[in-house]
C-alpha positions, -999 to 999 in steps of 0.1 A, spaced: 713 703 -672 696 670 -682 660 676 -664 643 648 -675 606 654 -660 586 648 -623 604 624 -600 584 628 -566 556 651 -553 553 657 -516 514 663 -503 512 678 -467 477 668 -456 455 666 -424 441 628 -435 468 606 -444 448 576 -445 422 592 -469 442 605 -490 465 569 -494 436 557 -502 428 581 -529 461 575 -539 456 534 -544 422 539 -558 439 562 -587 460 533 -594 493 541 -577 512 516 -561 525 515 -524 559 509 -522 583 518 -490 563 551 -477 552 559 -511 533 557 -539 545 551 -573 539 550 -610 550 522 -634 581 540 -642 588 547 -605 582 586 -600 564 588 -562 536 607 -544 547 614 -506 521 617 -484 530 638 -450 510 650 -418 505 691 -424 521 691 -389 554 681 -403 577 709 -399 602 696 -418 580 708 -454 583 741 -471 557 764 -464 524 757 -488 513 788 -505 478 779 -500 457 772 -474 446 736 -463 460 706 -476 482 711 -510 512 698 -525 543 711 -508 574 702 -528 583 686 -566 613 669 -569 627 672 -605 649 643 -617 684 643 -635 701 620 -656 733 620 -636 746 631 -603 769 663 -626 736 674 -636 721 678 -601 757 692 -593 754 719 -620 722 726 -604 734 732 -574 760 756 -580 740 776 -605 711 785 -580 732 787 -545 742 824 -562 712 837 -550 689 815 -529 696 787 -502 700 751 -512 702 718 -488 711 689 -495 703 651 -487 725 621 -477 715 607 -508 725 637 -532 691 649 -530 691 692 -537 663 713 -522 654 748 -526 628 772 -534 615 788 -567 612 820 -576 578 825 -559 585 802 -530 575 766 -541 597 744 -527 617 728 -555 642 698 -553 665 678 -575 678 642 -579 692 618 -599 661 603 -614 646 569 -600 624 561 -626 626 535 -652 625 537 -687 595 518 -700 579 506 -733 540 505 -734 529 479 -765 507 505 -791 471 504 -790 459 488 -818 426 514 -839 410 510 -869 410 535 -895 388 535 -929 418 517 -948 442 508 -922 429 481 -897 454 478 -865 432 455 -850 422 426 -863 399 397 -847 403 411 -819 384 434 -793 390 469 -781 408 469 -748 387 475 -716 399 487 -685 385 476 -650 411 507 -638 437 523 -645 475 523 -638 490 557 -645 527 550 -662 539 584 -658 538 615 -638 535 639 -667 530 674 -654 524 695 -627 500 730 -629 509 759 -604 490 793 -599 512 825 -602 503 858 -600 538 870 -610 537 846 -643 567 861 -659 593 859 -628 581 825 -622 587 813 -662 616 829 -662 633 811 -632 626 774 -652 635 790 -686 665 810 -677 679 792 -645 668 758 -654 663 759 -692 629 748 -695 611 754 -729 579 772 -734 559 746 -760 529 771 -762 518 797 -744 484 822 -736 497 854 -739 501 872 -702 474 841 -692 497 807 -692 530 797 -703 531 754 -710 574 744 -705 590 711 -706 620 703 -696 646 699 -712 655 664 -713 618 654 -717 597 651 -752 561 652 -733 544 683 -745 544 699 -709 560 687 -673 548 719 -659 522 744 -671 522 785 -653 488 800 -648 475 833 -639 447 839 -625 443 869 -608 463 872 -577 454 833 -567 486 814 -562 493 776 -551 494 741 -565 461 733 -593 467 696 -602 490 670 -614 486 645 -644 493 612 -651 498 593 -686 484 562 -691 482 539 -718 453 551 -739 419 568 -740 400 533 -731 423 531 -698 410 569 -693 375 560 -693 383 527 -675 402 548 -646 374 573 -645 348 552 -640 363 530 -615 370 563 -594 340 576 -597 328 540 -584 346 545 -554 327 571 -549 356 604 -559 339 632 -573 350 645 -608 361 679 -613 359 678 -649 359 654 -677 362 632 -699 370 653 -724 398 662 -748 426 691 -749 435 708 -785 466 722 -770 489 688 -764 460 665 -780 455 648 -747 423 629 -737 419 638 -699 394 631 -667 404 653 -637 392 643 -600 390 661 -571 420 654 -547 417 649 -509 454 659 -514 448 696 -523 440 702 -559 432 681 -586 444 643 -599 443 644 -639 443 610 -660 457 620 -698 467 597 -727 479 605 -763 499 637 -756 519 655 -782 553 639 -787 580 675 -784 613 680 -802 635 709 -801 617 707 -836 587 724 -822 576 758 -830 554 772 -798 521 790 -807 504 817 -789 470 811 -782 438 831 -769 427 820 -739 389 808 -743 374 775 -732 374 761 -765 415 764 -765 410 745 -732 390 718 -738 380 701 -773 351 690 -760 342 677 -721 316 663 -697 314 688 -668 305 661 -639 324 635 -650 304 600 -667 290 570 -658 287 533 -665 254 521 -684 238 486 -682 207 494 -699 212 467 -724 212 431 -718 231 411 -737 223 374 -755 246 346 -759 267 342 -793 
């Protein structure tokens, strides 16, 4: 079962046209009812009065589905048939599989729509090794998130929910805080995590979503141009030990949390997974708690 990472998200919320415009401001683009990413994974945006949607496990606006994709239409197939044993499954005109996890997120399945795509390196200096030469660093106006890396869910049954994607859908735990968090990818994917389990307390429902871009300068770029269209932060800039990625989460009208992240660990089947204790320095490197802010305190001359 080829999963190869996050095709589509579907929000049920009580403001579609603020949170569209959330969505554009981030750097998505609108494209025949949704949103995309470079690659082509999608953010649906649907009224909360759309009985059509799985039930949210949270209260107020959240994220109600996330649509896995597949390299092939056997793979969605093989899906299928291994999960009708014991749970209801739909499916779409288009192939399309839909279901629910083992704590009642609704879950679905298709061939994937996204495009492979190949980002020209960012060029850094090093003492020694100079991979950029006459030339300045790169400055982002905003940012265009490439991929929809990873989604973050709240569980207080963390072990019957990781084993449903590690045993039923042969997900792989990359690292983990023991009884706190368990990070998985799936299992045609090399990012470090597509979906991260956490437990806190008995509080369950959808924490945030992530999106790579290009590199840390398109980070801060995106970051400050959101918070100039006035989005609040809810934490960052700042830096992750565990997967190495830069970050800057926002607030999202959506339900949740919108996270920019660059320079994530490239996974193997290679990979050894750590435990970890669970403290805020295994969180976050280092971070800015209400976000940052342009400065143009210094004039400068002509050269």
């Amino acid at each position: 079962m080829a999963i190869s990472g996050l095709d589509k998200v579907v929000y049920a919320v009580d403001d579609t046209d603020m949170a569209a415009r959330f969505w554009t401001d981030f750097g998505l683009a609108p494209a025949k009812g949704v949103l995309t990413t470079v690659e082509g994974a999608e953010i649906e945006i649907r009224p909360d009065s759309d009985a059509s949607l799985p039930k949210g496990l949270a209260e107020g606006n959240t994220a109600r589905e996330f649509i896995w994709g597949a390299e092939s239409q056997a793979d969605i197939d093989a899906i299928r048939a291994g999960l009708e044993c014991d749970r209801e499954v739909t499916v779409d005109n288009d192939g399309t599989i839909h279901t629910l996890d083992a704590l009642g997120y609704g879950v679905g399945f298709r061939v994937t729509r996204r495009k492979e795509i190949a980002v020209e390196p960012t060029g850094f200096n090093a003492p020694g090794n100079a991979g950029r030469i006459n030339e300045r660093g790169k400055v982002y106006e905003k940012a265009t998130p490439h991929r929809m890396s990873h989604i973050v869910l709240l569980a207080p049954d963390i072990e019957k929910l990781k084993n449903f994607y590690v045993d039923r859908l042969g997900f792989k735990v990359t690292d983990m805080y023991p009884g706190r968090g368990y990070f998985l990818r799936a299992p045609g994917s090399h990012e470090h995590h597509n979906l991260f389990l956490l437990k806190g307390g008995d509080n369950i429902g959808f924490h945030h979503i992530a999106f790579e871009l290009r590199d840390i300068h398109e980070v801060f770029g995106g970051g400050l141009h959101m918070t100039d269209k006035g989005w609040e932060t809810h934490l960052g800039p700042g830096r992750h030990p565990l997967s190495s990625c830069y970050f800057w989460y926002f607030k999202n009208p959506c339900g949740g949390a919108a996270e920019y992240d660059s320079d994530s660990d490239y996974i193997t089947d290679g990979w050894e997974p750590a435990e970890w204790e669970s403290s805020p320095e295994s969180f976050a490197e280092w971070a800015y708690a209400e976000g940052a802010a342009r400065y143009s305190g210094i004039q400068t001359g002509k050269t």
